[in-house]
C-alpha positions in Angstrom: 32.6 7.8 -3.6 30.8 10.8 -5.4 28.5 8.4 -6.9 27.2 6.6 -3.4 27.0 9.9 -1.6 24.5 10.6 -4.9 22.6 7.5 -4.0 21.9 8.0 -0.5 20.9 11.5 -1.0 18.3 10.0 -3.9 17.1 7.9 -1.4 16.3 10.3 1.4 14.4 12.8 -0.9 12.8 10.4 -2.8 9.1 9.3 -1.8 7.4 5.9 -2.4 6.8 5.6 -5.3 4.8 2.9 -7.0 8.4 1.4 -8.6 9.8 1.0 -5.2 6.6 -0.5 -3.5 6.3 -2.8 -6.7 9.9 -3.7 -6.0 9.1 -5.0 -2.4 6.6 -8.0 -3.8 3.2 -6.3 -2.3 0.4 -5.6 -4.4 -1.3 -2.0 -3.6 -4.2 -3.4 -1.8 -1.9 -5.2 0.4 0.5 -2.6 1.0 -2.1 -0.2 1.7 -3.2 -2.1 5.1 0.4 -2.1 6.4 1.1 0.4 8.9 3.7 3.4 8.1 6.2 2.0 10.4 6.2 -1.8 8.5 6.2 -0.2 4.7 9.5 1.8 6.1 10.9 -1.3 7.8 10.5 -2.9 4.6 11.0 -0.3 2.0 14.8 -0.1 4.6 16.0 -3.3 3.9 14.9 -3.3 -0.1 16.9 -0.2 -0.9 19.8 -1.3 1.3 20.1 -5.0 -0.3 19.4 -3.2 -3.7 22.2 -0.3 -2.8 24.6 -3.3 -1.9 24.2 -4.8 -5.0 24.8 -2.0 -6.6 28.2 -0.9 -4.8 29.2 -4.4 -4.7 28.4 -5.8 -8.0 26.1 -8.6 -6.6 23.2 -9.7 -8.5 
C-alpha cells in the first residue's frame, strides 16, 4: 500500500512534463492550443489508466 500512496503523491507534485504529454498522443504544437482545463482532463484519465495498470498488472 506504501508503494501506491508513493504514486499518487508523485503524481500531485509532479508537473507536465514533456514524457507525460508525449504519453497522451499530442504533438507540442497541438497540445499547446488546448485549453488548461482539456490537457488536465486528459493528462486525468492517462495517469489513472496508466496507475491501473500498474496496481493491477494490466498491460
Amino acid at each position: 500500500m506504501g508503494k501506491q500512496n508513493e504514486v499518487l503523491i508523485h503524481i500531485k507534485t509532479n508537473k507536465v512534463g514533456s514524457e507525460m504529454v508525449k504519453s497522451t498522443g499530442f504533438s507540442k504544437e497541438e497540445w499547446s492550443e488546448l485549453d488548461e482545463d482539456e490537457k488536465q482532463e486528459i493528462i486525468n484519465e492517462r495517469v489513472w489508466e496508466s496507475i491501473d495498470c500498474w496496481v493491477t498488472g494490466d498491460e
